[in-house]
MIVODREN-491819 format. One record per residue (C-alpha): x, y, z; residue number from 1. Coordinates in steps of 0.001 Angstrom, whole numbers. Example, Ala and Ser with C-alpha at 12.3 -4.5 7.8 and 13.67 -1.06 7.14 Angstrom:
! residues 2
        X        Y        Z    i
    12300    -4500     7800    1
    13670    -1060     7140    2
! end
This chain:
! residues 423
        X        Y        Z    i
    32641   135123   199969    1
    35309   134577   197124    2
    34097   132650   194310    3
    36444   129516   195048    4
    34418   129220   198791    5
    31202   129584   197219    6
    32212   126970   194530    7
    33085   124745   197470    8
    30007   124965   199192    9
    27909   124628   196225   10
    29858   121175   195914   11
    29261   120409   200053   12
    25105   121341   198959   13
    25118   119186   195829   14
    26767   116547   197479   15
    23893   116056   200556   16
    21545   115254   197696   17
    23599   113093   195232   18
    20923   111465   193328   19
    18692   114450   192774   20
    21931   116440   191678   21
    22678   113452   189134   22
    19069   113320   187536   23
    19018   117116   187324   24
    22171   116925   185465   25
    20645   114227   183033   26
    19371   117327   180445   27
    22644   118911   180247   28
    24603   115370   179945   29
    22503   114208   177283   30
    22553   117417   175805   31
    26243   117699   175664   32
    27396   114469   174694   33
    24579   114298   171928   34
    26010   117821   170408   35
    29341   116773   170579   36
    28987   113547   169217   37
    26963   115118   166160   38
    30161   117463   165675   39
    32428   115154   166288   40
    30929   112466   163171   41
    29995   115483   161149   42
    33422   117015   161633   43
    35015   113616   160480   44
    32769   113252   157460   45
    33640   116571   156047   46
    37476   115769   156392   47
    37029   113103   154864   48
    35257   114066   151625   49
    36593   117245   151246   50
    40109   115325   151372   51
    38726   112852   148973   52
    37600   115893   146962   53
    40811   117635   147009   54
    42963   114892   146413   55
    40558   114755   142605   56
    42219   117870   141762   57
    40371   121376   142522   58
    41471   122712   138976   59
    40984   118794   137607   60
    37655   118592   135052   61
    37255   114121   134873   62
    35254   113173   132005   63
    34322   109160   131726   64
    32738   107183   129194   65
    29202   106097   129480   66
    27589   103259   127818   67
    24254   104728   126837   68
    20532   102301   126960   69
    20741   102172   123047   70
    24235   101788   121385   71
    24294   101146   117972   72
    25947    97923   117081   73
    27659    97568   113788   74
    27607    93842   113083   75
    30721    92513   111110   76
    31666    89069   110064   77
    31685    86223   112040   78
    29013    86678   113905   79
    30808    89653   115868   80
    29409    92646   116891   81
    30817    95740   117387   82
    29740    98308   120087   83
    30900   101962   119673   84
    30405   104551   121996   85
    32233   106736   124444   86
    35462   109371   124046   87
    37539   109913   121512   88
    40881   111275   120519   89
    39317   113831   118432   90
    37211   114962   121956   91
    40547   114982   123488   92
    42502   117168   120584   93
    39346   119325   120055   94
    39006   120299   123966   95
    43041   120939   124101   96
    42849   122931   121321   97
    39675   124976   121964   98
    39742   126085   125411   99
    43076   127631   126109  100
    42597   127609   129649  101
    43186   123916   129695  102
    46445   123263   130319  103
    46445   119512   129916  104
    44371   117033   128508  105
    45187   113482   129670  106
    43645   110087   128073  107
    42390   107010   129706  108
    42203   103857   128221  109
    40846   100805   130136  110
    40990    96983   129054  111
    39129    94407   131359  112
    41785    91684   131674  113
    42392    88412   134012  114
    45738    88425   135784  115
    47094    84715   136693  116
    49183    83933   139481  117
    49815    80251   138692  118
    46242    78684   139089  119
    44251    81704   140727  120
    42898    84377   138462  121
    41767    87784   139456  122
    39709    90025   137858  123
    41716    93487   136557  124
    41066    96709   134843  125
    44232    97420   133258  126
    44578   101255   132857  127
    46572   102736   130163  128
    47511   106158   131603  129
    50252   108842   130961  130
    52868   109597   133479  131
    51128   112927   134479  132
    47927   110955   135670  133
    49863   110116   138852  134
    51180   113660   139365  135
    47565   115384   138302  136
    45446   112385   141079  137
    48331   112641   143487  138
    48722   108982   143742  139
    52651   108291   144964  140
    53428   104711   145155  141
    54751   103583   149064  142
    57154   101293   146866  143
    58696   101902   143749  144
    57923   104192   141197  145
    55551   105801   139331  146
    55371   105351   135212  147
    57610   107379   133285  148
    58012   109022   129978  149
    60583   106282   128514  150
    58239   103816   129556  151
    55350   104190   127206  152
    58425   105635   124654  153
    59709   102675   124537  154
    55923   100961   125311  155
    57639    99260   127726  156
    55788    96323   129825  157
    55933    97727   133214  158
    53089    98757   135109  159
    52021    99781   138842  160
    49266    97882   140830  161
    47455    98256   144546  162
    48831    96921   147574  163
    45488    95235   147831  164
    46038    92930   144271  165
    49309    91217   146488  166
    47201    90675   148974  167
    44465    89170   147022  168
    46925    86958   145192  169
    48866    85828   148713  170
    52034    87080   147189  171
    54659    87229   149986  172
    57912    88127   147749  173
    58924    91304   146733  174
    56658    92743   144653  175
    59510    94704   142689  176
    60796    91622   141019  177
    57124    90067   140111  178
    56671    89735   136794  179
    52914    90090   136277  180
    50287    87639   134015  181
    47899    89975   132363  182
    46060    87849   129925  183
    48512    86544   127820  184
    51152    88985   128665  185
    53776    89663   131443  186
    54090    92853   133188  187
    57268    93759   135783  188
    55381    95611   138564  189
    57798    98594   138940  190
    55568   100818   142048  191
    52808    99598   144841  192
    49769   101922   145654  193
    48110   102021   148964  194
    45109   100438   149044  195
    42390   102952   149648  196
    44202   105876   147781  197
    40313   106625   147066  198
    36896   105927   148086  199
    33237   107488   147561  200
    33137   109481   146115  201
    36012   109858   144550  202
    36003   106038   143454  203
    33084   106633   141188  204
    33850   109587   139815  205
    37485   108128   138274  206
    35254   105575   137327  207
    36684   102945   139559  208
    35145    99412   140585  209
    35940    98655   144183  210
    35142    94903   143252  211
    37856    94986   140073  212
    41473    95638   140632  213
    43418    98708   138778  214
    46801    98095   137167  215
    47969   101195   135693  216
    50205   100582   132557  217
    51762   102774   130077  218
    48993   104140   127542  219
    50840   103785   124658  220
    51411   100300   125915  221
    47949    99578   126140  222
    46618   100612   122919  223
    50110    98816   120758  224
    49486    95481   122765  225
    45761    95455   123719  226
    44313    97483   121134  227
    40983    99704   121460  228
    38600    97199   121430  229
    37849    94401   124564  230
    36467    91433   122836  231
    33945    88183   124835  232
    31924    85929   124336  233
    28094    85550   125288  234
    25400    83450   124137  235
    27739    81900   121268  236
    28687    84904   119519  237
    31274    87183   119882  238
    30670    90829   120930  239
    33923    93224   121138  240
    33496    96991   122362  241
    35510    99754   121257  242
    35768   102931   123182  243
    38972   105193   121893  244
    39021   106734   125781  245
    37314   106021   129176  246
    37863   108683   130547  247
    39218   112107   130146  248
    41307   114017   133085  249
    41866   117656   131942  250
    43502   120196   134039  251
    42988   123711   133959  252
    45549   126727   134407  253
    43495   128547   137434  254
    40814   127674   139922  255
    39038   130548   138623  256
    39201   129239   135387  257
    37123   125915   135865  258
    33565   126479   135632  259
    34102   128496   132702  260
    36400   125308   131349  261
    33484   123056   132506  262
    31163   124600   130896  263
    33684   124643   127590  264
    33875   121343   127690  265
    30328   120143   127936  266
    29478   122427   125215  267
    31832   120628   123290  268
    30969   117090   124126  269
    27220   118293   123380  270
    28224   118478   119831  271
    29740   115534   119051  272
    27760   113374   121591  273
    24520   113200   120395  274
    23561   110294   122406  275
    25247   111390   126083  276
    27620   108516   126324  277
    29692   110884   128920  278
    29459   111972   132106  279
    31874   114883   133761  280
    32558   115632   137021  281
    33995   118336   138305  282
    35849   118345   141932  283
    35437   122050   142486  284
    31463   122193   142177  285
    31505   119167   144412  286
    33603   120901   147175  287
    31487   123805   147030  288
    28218   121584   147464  289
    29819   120336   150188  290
    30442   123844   151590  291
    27108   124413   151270  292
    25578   121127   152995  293
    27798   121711   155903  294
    26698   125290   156404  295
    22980   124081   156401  296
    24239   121140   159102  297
    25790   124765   160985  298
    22788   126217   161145  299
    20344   122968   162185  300
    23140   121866   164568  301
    22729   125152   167216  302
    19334   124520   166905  303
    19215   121076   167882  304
    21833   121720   170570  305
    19563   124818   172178  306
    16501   122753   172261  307
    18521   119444   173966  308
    20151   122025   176606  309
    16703   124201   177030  310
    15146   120924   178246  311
    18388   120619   180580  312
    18322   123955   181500  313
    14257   123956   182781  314
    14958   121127   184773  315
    17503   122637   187055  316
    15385   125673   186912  317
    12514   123866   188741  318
    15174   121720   190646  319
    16550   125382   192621  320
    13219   126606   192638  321
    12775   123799   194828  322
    16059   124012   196516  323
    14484   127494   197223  324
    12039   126079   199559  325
    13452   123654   201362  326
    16314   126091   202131  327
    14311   128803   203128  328
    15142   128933   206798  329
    18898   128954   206127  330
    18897   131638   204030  331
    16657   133662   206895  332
    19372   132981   208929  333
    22329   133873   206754  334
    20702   137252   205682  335
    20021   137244   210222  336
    23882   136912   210645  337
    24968   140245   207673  338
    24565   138074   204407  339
    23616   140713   201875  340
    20863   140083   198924  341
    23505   139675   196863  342
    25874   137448   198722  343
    22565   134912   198630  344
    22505   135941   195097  345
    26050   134567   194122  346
    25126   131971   196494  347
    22699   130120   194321  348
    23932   131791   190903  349
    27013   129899   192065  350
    25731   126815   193131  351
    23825   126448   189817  352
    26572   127076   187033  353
    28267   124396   189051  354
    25473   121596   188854  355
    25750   122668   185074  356
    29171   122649   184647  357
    29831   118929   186025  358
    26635   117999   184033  359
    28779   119603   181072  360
    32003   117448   182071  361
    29858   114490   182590  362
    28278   115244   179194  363
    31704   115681   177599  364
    32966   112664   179088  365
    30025   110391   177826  366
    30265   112224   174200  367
    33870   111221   174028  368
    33262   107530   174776  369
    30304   107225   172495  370
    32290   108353   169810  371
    34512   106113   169954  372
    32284   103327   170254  373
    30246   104906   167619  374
    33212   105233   165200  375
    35020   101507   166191  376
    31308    99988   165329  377
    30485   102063   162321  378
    33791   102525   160712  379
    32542   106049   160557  380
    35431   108793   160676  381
    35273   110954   163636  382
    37258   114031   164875  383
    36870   115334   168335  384
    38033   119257   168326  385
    39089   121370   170905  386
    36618   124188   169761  387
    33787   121719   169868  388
    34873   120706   173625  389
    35046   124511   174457  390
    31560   124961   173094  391
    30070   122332   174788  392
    31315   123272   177882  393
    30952   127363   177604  394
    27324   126910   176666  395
    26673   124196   179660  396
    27986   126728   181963  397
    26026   129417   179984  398
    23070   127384   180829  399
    23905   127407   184167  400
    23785   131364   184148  401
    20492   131879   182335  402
    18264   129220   184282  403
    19690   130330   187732  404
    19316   134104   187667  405
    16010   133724   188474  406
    15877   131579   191231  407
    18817   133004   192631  408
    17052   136561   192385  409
    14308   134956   194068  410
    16338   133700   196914  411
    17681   137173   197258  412
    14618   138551   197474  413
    12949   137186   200277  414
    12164   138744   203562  415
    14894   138002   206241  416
    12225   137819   209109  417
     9822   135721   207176  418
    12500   133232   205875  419
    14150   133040   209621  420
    10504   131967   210828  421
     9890   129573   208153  422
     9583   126099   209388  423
! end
C-alpha cells in the first residue's frame, strides 16, 4: 500500500469509532495547546521587555536620585526646612571627566508642578532635559518636534508633553498652538509623545510615575525659572527640597565598555554618597538577566511539554493495544490474502501517527484560540510563531511514532492461522 491509501484507511478505522478516537486524542490536544500557549505568552513577554530594555539604551548607564530613610534637614528661617540629598553637578563633571569611556553625561532635573487648563488641574513632573535625552531614550514625538539646542540657549518656554496629558485635560484643538499653564508659567507645547513610549520596567527605572504626567522642558529652562529646590507646605510649615539632579543618563562609547563604566561609576558615587541616596541601573545587565531567565524557561518548558505529551502518548498506546484485539481476525485474514508482517506493520504505525497528528491539529487549533482569549482578557502580550507551530506539530506526530511501534510490531507479529481463527 502507498502511504496516502494507508492514511485513508487509518481515517475510514478512526472514523467507525469517533468518540473513542476523540478521548484518545484528549492527551495530545491538551498537551499541544498547553505548550503552545506557554510559548506563545512567554514568547510575547520576552519581546516585550527586551524591547522595553533596548529602547533604555544597551550602552545607556541611568542613575536616579534616591531620598534616603534619614536626610539631614538644615532648618533656615521661617520656619523652612531644607532637605538635601541626591545628584549633583559635581557627580555629573566628576564621572565625565574620570571615565573616558563615557561619552556623554546627560542631567535630569525634575520639578513637581500643577498644570491648569482653565479650572481643572493635573498633576505634572516637569522634566528639565537636554536635547540629546530624546535621541539617547529614543523617544520621537508623532507630532512636532523634539527640544533643541536654541531652545534651552535661549531658555526658551517650550516644552513637549504625552499624548495622554491632552487626553486627560479633554483638549480637542491642536495641541501645537496650546500654550501650556505650568504653575504660574506658560509653556507652547512644540512635540506630542505617544502614550506608553515606556512601561515596567523601563518606567521605574527612568524614574517615572505612571500616576504623574511628564512634560519635558528645556534644562536650562528649568533650573533659570524653577530653580533647584521644590518648595510645600505641610503641617504649617514650609519644607522645600533641593536635589541639583534626579537623575543621571550617561552613555558609553562601546557595549563592551559598560560594565567596566558601571562599575566606574558606582565607585565614584560610593565616594561622595555616603548615605546611598542613588540608585543605577544599567539596561545591559538587565537584558542579560533576561537572557538568562528565558534560557531556564527553555529548559523547564521541554520538560513540561514531554511529560503533558508522555501522558498523551500512553493513552493511545493502550488505546491500539486494544485496537489490537478487537482487530485480530482481520488482520488473520489480511496476512491469509499476501499481507506481509510489515504491510500490517505500516498498517497500524500508520494509523497511529494519524490519531496523533489530528490530536496535534486539534491541539494547535485550541492553543491558538486560548491565546487569544488569554491575551484579550489579560492584556498579556502574546506571539504565536511559526517554529513553535512546527514543534508542536513535529513532536505530536513524533509521538505518534514512538507509542505505535510497539503495538504495530505486535500486530505484525502474530500468527496468521491463529489470528484467522480468532473469534
Amino acid at each position: 500500500m502507498f502511504v496516502p491509501e494507508l492514511v485513508t484507511e487509518a481515517l475510514r478505522n478512526l472514523a467507525r469509532h469517533k468518540l473513542r478516537s476523540f478521548l484518545t486524542t484528549l492527551g495530545i490536544i491538551f498537551g499541544v495547546a498547553s505548550v503552545l500557549s506557554m510559548v506563545a505568552i512567554g514568547e510575547g513577554a520576552r519581546r516585550a521587555i527586551l524591547s522595553q530594555i533596548r529602547q533604555l539604551g544597551i550602552r545607556n548607564i541611568i542613575v536616579n536620585a534616591v531620598k534616603p530613610p534619614e536626610t539631614e534637614k538644615v532648618v533656615s528661617e521661617e520656619n523652612t526646612s531644607v532637605l538635601r540629598y541626591g545628584l549633583t553637578f559635581r557627580d555629573a563633571k566628576q564621572i565625565a571627566q574620570t571615565l573616558p569611556m563615557v561619552e556623554s553625561v546627560l542631567p535630569v532635573h525634575d520639578i513637581e508642578k500643577w498644570i491648569w487648563f482653565k479650572s481643572r488641574r493635573i498633576a505634572a513632573k516637569v522634566r528639565g532635559i537636554t536635547p540629546e535625552y530624546f535621541e539617547k531614550l529614543h523617544l520621537d514625538p508623532f507630532l512636532g518636534r523634539r527640544l533643541d539646542d536654541a531652545d534651552g540657549a535661549n531658555r526658551r518656554r517650550v516644552c513637549v508633553v504625552r499624548h495622554r496629558l491632552l487626553r486627560e485635560a479633554r483638549y480637542v484643538g491642536d495641541p501645537l498652538k496650546l500654550d501650556l499653564k505650568v504653575g504660574t508659567e506658560f509653556f507652547r507645547v512644540v512635540g506630542v509623545l505617544r502614550d506608553f513610549e515606556f512601561q515596567s520596567p523601563s518606567m521605574s527605572i527612568l524614574g517615572i510615575d505612571d500616576r504623574v504626567m511628564e512634560v519635558y522642558v528645556p534644562f536650562e529652562t528649568v533650573t533659570s525659572r524653577f530653580g533647584l529646590a521644590n518648595k510645600t507646605r505641610k503641617s504649617g510649615s514650609r519644607e522645600s527640597t533641593r536635589v541639583e539632579l534626579h537623575q543621571i543618563v550617561c552613555t558609553v562609547d562601546t557595549e563592551e565598555n559598560v560594565l567596566h563604566a558601571a562599575r566606574g561609576i558606582k565607585a565614584i558615587l560610593s565616594t561622595f554618597h555616603k548615605k546611598k541616596d542613588y540608585e543605577m541601573a544599567v539596561p545591559l545587565e538587565l537584558l542579560q538577566q533576561q537572557q538568562k531567565t528565558q534560557q531556564v524557561f527553555n529548559i523547564v518548558l521541554p520538560i513540561i511539554a514531554g511529560i503533558s505529551l508522555l501522558v498523551g502518548g500512553i493513552g493511545i498506546l493502550n488505546i491500539m493495544l486494544a485496537s489490537i484485539t478487537e482487530r485480530t481476525r482481520e488482520i488473520g485474514i489480511r496476512r491469509a490474502i499476501g499481507a506481509t508482517g510489515r504491510d500490517i506493520t505500516w498498517q497500524f504505525l500508520v494509523e497511529t501517527v494519524t490519531l496523533a497528528t489530528v490530536g496535534g491539529l486539534l491541539g494547535v487549533l485550541l492553543g491558538v484560540g486560548g491565546v487569544f482569549i488569554l491575551s484579550y482578557a489579560t492584556q498579556w502580550p502574546a506571539v504565536i510563531t511559526p517554529w513553535a507551530v512546527s514543534l508542536a506539530m513535529g513532536v505530536s506526530c513524533l509521538t505518534g511514532v514512538v507509542f505505535g511501534i510497539y503495538p504495530a510490531r505486535r500486530a505484525a507479529a502474530m500468527d496468521p492461522i491463529e489470528a484467522f481463527r480468532y473469534g
